[in-house]
C-alpha positions as a printed NumPy array, in Angstrom:
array([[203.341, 127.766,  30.947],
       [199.522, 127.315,  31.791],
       [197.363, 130.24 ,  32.943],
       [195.422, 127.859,  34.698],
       [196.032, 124.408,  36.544],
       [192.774, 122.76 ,  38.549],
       [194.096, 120.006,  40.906],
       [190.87 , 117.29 ,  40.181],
       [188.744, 117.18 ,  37.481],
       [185.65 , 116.704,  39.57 ],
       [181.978, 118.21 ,  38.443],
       [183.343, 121.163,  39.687],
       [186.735, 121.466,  38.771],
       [185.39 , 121.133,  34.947],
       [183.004, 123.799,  35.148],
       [185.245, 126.377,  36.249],
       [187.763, 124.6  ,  33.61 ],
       [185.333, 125.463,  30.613],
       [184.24 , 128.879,  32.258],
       [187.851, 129.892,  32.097],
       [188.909, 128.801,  28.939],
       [185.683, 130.108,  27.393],
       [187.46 , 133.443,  28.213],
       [190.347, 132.41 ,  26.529],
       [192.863, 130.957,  29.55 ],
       [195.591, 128.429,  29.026],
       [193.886, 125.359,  31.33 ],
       [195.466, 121.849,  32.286],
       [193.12 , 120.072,  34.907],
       [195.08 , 117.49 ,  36.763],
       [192.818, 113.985,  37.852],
       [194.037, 111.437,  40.12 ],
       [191.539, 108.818,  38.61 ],
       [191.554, 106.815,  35.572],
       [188.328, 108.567,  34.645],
       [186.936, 112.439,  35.11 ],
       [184.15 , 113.022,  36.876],
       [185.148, 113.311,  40.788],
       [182.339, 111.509,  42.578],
       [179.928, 111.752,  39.493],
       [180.762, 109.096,  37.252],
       [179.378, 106.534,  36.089],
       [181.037, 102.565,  36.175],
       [180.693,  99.025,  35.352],
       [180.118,  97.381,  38.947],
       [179.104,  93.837,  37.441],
       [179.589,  92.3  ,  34.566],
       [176.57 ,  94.056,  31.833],
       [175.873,  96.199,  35.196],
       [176.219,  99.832,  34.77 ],
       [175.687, 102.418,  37.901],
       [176.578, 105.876,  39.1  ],
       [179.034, 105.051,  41.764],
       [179.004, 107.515,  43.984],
       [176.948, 110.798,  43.474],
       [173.59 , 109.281,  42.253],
       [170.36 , 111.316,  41.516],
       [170.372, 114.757,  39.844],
       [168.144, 117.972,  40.591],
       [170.734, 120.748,  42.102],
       [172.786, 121.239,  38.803],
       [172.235, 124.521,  37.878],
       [170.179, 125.392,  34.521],
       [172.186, 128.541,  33.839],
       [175.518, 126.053,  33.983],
       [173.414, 123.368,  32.096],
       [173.159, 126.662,  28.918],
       [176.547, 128.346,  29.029],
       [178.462, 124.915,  28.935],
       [175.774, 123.647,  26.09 ],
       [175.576, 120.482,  27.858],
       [172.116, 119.415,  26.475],
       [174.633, 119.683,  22.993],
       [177.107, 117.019,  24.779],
       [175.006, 114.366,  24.937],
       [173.283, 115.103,  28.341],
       [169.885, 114.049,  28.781],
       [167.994, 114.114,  31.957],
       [164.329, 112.399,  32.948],
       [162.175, 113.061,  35.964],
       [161.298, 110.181,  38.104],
       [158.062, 109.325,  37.532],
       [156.958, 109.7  ,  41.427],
       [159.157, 111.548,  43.579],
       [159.079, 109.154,  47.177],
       [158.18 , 106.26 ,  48.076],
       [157.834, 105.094,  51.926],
       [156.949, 101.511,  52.598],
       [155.785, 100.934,  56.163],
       [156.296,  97.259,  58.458],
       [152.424,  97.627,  59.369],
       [151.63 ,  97.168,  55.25 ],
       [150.774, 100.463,  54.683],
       [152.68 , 103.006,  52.333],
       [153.028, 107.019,  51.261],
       [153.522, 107.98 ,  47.913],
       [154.667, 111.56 ,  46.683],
       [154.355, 113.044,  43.814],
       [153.029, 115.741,  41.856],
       [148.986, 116.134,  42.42 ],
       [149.404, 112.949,  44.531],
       [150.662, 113.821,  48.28 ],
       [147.912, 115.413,  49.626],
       [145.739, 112.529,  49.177],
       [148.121, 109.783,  50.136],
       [149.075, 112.361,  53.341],
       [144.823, 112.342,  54.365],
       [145.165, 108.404,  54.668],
       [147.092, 109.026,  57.981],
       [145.989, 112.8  ,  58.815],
       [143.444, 115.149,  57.307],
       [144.954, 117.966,  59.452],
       [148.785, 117.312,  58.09 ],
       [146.99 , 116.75 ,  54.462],
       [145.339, 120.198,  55.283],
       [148.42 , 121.837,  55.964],
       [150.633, 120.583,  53.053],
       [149.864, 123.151,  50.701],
       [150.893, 125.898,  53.336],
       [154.205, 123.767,  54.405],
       [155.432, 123.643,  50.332],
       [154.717, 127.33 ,  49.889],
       [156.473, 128.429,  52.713],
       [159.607, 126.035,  51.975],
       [159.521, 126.975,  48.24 ],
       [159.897, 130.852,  49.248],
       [163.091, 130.051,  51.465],
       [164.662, 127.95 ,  48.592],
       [163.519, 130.679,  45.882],
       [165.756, 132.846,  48.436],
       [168.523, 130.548,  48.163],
       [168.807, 130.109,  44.412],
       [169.314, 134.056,  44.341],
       [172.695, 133.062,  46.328],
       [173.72 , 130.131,  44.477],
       [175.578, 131.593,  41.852],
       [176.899, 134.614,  43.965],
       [180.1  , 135.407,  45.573],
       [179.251, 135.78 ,  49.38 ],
       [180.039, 138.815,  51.375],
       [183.405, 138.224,  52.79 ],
       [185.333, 138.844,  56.243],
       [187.628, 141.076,  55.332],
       [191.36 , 142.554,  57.188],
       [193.471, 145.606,  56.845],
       [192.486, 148.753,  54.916],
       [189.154, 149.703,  55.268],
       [188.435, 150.389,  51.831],
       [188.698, 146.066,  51.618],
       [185.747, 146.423,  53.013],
       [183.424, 148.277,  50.644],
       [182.778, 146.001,  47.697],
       [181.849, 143.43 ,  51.039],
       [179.784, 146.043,  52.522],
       [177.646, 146.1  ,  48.846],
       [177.113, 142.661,  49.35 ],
       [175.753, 143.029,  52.495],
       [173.423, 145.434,  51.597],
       [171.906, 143.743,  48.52 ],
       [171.005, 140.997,  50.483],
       [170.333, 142.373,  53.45 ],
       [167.525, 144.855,  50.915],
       [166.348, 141.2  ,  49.947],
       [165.585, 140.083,  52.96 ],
       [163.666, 143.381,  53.573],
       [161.572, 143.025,  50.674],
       [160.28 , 139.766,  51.605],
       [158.536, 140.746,  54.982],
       [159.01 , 140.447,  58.816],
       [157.075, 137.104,  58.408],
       [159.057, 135.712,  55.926],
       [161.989, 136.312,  57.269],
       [160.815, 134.533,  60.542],
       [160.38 , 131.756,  58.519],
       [163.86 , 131.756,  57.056],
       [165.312, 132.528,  60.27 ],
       [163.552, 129.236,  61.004],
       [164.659, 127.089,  58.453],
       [168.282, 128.155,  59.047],
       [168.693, 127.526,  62.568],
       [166.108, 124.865,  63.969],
       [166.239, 120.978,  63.593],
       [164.341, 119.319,  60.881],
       [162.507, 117.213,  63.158],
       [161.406, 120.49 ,  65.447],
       [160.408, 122.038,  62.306],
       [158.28 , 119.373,  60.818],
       [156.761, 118.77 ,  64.199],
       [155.277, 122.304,  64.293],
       [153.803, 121.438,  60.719],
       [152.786, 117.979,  60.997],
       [151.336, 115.206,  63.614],
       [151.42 , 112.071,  61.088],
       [155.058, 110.171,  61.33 ],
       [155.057, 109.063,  57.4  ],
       [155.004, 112.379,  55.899],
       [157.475, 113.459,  58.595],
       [159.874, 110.762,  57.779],
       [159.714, 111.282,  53.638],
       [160.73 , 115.065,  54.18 ],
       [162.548, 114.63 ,  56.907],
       [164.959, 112.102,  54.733],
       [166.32 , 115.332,  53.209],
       [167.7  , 117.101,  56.011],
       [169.601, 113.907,  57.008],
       [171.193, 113.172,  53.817],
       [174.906, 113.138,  53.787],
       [174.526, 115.323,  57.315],
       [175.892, 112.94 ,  59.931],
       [173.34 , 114.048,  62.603],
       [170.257, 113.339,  64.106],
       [167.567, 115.009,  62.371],
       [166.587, 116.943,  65.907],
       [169.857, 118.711,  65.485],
       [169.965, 122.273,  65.297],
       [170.784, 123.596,  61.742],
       [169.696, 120.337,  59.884],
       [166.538, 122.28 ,  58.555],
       [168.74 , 124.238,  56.776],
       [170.239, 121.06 ,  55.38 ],
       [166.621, 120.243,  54.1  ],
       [166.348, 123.367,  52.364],
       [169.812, 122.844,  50.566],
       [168.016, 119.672,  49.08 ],
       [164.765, 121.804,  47.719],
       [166.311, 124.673,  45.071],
       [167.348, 122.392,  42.527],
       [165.077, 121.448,  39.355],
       [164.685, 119.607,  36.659],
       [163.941, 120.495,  32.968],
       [162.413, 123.785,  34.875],
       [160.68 , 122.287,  37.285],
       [161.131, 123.351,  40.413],
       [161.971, 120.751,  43.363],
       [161.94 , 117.727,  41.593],
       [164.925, 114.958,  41.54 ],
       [165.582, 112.993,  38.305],
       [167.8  , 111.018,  36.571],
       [170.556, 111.582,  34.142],
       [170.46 , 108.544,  31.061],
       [173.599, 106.867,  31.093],
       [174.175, 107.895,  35.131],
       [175.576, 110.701,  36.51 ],
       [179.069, 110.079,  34.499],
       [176.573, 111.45 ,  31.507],
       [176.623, 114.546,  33.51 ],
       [180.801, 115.142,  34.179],
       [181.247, 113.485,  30.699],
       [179.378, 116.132,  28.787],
       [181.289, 118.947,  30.801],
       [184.19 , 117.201,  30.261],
       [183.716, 117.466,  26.492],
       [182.652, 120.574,  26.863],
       [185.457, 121.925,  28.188],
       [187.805, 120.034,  26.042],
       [185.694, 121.853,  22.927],
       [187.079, 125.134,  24.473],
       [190.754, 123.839,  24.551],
       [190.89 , 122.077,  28.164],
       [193.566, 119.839,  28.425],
       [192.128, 117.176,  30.735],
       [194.952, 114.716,  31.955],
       [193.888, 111.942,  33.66 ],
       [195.676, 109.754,  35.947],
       [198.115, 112.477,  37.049],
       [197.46 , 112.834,  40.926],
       [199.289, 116.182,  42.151],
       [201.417, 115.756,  45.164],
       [202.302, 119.148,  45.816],
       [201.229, 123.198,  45.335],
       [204.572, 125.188,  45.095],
       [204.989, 128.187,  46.972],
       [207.695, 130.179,  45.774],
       [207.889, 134.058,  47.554],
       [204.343, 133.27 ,  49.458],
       [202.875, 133.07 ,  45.914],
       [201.231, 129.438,  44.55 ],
       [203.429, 128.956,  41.064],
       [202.582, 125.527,  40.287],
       [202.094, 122.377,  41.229],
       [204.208, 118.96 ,  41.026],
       [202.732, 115.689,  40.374],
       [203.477, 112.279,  41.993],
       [205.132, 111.122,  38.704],
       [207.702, 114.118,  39.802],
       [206.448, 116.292,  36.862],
       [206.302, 120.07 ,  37.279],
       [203.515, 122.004,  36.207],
       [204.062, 126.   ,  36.79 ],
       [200.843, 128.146,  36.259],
       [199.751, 131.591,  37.189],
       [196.696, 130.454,  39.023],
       [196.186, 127.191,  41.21 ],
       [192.747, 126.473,  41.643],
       [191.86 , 123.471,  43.892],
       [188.954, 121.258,  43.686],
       [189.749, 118.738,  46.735],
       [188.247, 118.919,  50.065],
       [189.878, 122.474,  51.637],
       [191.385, 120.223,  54.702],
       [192.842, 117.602,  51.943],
       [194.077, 120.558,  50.021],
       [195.804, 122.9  ,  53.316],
       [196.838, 119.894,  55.401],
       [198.836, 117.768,  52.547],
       [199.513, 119.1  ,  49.53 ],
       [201.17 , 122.462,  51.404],
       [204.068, 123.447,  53.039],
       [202.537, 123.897,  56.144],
       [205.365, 126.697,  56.864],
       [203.735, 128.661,  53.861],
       [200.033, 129.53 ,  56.002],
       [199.493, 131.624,  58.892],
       [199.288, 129.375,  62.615],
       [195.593, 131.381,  62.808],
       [194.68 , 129.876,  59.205],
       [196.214, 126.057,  59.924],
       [194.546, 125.888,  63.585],
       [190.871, 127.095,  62.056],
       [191.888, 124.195,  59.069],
       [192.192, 121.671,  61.307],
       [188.993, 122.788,  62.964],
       [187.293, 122.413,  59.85 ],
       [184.271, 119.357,  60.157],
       [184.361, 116.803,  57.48 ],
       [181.894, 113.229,  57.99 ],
       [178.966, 112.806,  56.728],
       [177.758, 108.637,  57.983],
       [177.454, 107.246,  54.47 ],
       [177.438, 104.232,  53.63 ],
       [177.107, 103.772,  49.12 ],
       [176.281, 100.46 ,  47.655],
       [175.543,  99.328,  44.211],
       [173.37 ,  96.307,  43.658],
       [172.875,  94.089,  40.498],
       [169.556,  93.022,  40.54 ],
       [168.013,  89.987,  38.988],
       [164.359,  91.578,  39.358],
       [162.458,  94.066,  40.855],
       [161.905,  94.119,  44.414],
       [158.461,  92.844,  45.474],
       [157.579,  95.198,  48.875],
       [154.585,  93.893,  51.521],
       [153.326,  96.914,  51.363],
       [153.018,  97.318,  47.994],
       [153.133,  93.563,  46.089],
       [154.454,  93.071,  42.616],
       [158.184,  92.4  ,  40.619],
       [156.613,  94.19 ,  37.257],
       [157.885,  97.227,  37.15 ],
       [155.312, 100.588,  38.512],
       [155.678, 103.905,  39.484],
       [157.262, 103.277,  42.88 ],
       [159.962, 101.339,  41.374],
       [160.821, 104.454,  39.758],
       [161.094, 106.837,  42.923],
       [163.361, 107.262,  45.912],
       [162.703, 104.914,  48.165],
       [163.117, 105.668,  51.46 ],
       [163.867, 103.05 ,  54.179],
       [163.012, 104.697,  57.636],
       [159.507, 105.105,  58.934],
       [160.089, 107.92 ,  61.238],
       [161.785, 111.021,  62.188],
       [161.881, 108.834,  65.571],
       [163.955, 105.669,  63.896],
       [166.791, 108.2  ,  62.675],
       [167.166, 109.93 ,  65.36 ],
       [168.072, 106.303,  66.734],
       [169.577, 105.179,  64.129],
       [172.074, 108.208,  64.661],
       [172.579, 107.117,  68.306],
       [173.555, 103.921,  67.007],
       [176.109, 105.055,  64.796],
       [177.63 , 106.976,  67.419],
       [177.621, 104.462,  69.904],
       [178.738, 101.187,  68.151],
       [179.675, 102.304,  64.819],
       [176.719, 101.657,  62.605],
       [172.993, 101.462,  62.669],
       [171.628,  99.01 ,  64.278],
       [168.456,  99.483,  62.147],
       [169.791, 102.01 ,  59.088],
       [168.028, 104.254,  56.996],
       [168.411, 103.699,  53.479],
       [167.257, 105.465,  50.07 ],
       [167.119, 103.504,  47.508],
       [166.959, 104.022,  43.885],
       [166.445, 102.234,  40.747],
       [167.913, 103.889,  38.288],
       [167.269, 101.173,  35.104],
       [163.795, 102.107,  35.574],
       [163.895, 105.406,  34.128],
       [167.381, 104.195,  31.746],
       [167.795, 100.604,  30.492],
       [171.46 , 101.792,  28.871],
       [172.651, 100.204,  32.462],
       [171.553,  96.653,  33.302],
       [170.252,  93.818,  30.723],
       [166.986,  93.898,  29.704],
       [164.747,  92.537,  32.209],
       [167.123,  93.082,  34.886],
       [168.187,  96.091,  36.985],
       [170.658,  98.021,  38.887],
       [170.06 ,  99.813,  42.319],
       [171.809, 102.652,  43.708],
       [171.128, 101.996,  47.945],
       [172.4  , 105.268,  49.862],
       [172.613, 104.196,  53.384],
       [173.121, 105.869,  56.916],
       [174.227, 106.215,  59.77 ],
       [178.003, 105.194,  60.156],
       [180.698, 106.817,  62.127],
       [183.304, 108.145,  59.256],
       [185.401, 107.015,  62.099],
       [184.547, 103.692,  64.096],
       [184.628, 104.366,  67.936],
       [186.673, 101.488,  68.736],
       [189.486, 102.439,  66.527],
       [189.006,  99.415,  63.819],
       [189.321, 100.322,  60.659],
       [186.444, 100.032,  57.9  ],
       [187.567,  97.726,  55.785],
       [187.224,  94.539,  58.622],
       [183.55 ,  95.534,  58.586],
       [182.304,  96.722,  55.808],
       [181.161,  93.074,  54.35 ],
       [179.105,  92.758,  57.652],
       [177.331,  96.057,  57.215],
       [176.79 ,  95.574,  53.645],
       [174.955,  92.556,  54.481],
       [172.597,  94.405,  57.237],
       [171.653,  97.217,  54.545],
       [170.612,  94.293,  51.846],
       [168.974,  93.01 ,  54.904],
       [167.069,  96.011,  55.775],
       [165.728,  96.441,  52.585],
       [164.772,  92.496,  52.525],
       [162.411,  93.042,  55.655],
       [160.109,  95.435,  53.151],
       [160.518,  93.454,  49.582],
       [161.033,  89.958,  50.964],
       [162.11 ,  89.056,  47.453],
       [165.741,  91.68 ,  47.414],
       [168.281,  89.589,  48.949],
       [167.686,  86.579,  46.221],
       [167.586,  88.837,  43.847],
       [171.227,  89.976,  44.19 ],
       [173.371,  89.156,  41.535],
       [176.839,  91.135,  42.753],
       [177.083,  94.232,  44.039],
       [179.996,  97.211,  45.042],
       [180.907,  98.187,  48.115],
       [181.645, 101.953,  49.411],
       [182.392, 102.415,  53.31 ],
       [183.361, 105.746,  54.406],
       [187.277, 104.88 ,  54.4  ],
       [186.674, 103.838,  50.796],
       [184.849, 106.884,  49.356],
       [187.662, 108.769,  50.883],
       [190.349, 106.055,  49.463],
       [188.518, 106.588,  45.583],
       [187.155, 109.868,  45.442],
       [189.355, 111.854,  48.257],
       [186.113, 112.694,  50.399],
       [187.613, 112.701,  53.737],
       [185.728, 111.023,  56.565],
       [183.126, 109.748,  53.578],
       [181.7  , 113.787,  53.243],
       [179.984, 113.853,  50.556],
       [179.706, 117.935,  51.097],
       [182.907, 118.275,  51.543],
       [182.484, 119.819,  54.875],
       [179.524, 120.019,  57.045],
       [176.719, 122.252,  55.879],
       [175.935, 124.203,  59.345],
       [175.848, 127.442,  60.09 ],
       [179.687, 127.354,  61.2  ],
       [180.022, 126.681,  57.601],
       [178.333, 127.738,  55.15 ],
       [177.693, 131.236,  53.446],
       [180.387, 133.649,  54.434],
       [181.619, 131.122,  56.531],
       [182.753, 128.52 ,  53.909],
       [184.956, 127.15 ,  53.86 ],
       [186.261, 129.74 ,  56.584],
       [185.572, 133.123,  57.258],
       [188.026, 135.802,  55.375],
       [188.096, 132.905,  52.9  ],
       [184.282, 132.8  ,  51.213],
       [185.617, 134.144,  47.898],
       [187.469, 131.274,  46.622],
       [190.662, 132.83 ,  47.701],
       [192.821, 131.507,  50.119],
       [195.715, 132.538,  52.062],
       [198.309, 132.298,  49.58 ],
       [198.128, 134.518,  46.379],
       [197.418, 132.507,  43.437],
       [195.896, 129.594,  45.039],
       [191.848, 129.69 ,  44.758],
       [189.134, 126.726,  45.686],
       [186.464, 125.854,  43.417],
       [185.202, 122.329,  45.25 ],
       [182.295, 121.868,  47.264],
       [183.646, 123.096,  50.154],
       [182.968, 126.545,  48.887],
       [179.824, 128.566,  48.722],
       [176.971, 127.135,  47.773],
       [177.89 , 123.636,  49.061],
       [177.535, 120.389,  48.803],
       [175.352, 118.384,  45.85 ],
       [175.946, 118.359,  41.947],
       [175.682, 121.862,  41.549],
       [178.534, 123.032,  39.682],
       [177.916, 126.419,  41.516],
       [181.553, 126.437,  43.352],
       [183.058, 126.245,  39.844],
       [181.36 , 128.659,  37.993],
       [181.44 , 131.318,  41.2  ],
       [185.137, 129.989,  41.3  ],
       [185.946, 130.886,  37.708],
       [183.933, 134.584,  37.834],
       [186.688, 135.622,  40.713],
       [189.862, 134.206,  39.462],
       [188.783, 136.039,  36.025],
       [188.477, 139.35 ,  37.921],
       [191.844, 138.275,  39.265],
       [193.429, 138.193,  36.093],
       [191.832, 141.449,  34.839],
       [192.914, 143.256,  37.682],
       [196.829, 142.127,  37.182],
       [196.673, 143.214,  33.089]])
């Protein structure tokens, strides 16, 4: 009998795998796939073509989880981009960012917004220092019953809510700010110049199927700004080999500790035996009985099919069902035959804005429409797309002299509006995002030598991300914090004794963290402690 079995061997579901065994627990981790990894892996799209599939730039994993699982030690190496953003415009004119650089390239369309950039940074850097206090802490929780539940929650409470004193009626003005309004009504008070609008705006649209005037998607920004790379704070990199390097290395990591990691095993069932989880049984029929279930899915994948649904409360299955999942993405991978040659910014040998994210979408005003769209007839009529080269920075991926693109790509409806289903248009929207991108490098759509596919039905069909979320659940203030997945449910615990979540439907979120599973793997250790 196993201490431990994790249902999907996702970034997440490894971490809390090597935590636990590192403390000396029994683990099996259970993967559906053919490979571990979850939506972090890395895979041959085309032949000699090499890409991250799925999940595909790095800056949120956490450095404390990057020490205690010695990952540097298991092969993983990770570069910065060598200039964070790049936004082409139709008129011919472009914004770079970068370190030293984006105050200058902001003054070519504003003085005033180039003026006010340093202010802007400082003030978002002080909300995300805020958050990475959070990121690797158990969130006060909702609690029921005796009132002495309560205390340890009450603690919580008050250490944060002594944080928030310390940092100043202003500050917390601003926080209050960035965790309620819009993106777009918070960059407007900042800035009057649509280009730097649009390149920060980008991040509080990313896998958030919203317009970015909708309330709570500043917050959404934020999420995007506490990660770092190589200690440096707020920058977005690259992982050599793709971000398979990155679930690989904690993969082996684990296994160093005594993980058993069994691939292609896809679990059909949690058991429920005297309202306590005892196991789980697999689709091959195999029964695996453990003392602790710990599930890395999606928590509506997880409560609505592999449960009796007779084993949860009605109050726990209706807020369940409530819970949001869709996030309007749309993945491709391109093989590339050279670099794309933009109007704004001419040349196929390889510079510095071949290296960054490059964001397709020249206003705050175009995604808001482009959300509209989506909403209305299914896709964008005119998408926004970030795209990323990721053989600039790592030529382990494509043949020399040739490349590979990663091309993340919103809005779509997880769900189209006329009831079709994905896969009778996904070729046709594939071909208007390669188009998109043509209109700014005239030169991309020749250059296309095969590439992969990934609507929302089929990053829910390959990775179990239902409705496409890459988040695993919205990240609003319905759900997030103490509210995540549900309230009475932000420890990892659910319902049923025995059965914990450690995905990204947990506190912190959403984003190659590995925060859920090492938060996830602190309680279910206290679990165990208490029961000895």
């Amino acid at each position: 009998m196993h201490d431990v079995a994790i249902i999907g061997g996702g970034h997440n579901g490894l971490v809390c795998a090597a935590y636990l065994a590192g403390a000396g627990l029994k683990v099996v981790v259970l993967e559906r796939r053919h490979v571990a990894g979850g939506a972090a892996v890395t895979e041959e799209f085309h032949p000699g073509f090499r890409n991250s599939v799925a999940a595909y730039t790095v800056s949120l994993l956490n450095p404390k989880i990057i020490r205690d699982l010695d990952l540097a030690a298991h092969g993983l190496r990770i570069v910065e981009r060598k200039l964070s953003n790049f936004l082409p415009l139709e008129d011919g004119r472009y914004l770079k960012v970068g370190a030293g650089r984006t105050r200058g390239e902001i003054a070519k369309f504003s003085e005033k917004d180039a003026n006010r950039f340093e202010a802007y940074e400082t003030e978002l850097s002080i909300g995300a220092d805020f958050l990475r206090q959070t990121i690797l802490e158990c969130p006060p929780n909702v609690t029921e019953g005796h009132p002495l539940a309560a205390l340890p929650e009450l603690v919580k409470s008050g250490k944060l809510g002594w944080r928030l004193s310390k940092l100043g009626l202003e500050t917390q003005r601003q926080l209050l700010a960035l965790f309620t309004q819009s993106a777009g009504d918070y960059l407007d008070h900042w800035f009057e110049s649509a280009p730097i609008k649009a390149v920060l705006g980008f991040d509080g649209i990313v896998g958030n199927y919203a317009s970015p005037y909708t309330p709570g998607s500043a917050y959404v920004l934020l999420h995007h700004c506490f990660g770092e790379i190589n200690g440096r704070k707020g920058l977005w990199g690259h992982a050599i080999g793709g971000m398979g390097a990155i679930t690989q290395a904690m993969a082996k990591a684990a296994m160093a500790r005594g993980v058993d990691i069994r691939l292609s095993t896809p679990v059909k069932e949690v058991i429920v035996e005297k309202t306590r989880a005892t196991g789980v049984v697999t689709e091959a029929g195999e029964r695996i009985d453990a003392r602790a279930i710990v599930s890395n899915l999606n928590p509506k994948l997880l409560y609505q099919h592999l449960i009796d649904q007779a084993a949860l409360p009605w109050s726990f299955r209706k807020a369940i069902a409530a819970y949001r999942c869709g996030s309007g993405t749309f993945r491709m991978n391109v093989a590339l035959s050279e670099l794309p040659d933009f109007t704004a910014l001419p040349g196929r040998d390889q510079a510095e804005h071949h290296s960054a994210g490059i964001i397709i979408a020249p206003s705050l005003h175009y995604m808001e429409q482009a959300y509209f769209d989506a909403r209305t007839h299914g896709w964008s009529k005119r998408p926004i797309i970030e795209m990323v080269i990721s053989s600039t920075l790592d030529d382990t991926l494509a043949p020399k002299s040739q490349h590979v693109a990663s091309l993340f790509c919103q809005h779509v409806a997880p769900s189209l509006p006329d009831g079709s289903s994905w896969d009778a248009h996904r070729e046709e929207v594939a071909d208007l995002m390669i188009a998109t991108v043509d209109a700014y490098a005239p030169n991309f759509k020749r250059s296309v030598l095969g590439q992969q596919i990934m609507s929302p039905l089929d990053l829910e069909r390959t990775f179990g991300l239902t409705g496409g979320d890459i988040f695993h659940g919205a990240l609003d203030l319905g759900q997030m914090f103490s509210a995540r997945p549900l309230l009475g449910h932000a420890d990892y615990r659910g319902p049923i004794p025995g059965l914990y979540m450690c995905g990204s439907g947990t506190h912190p979120g959403g984003g190659v963290t590995g925060a859920p599973g090492h938060n996830a793997a602190r309680e279910i250790l206290r679990d165990f402690r208490r029961r000895r």
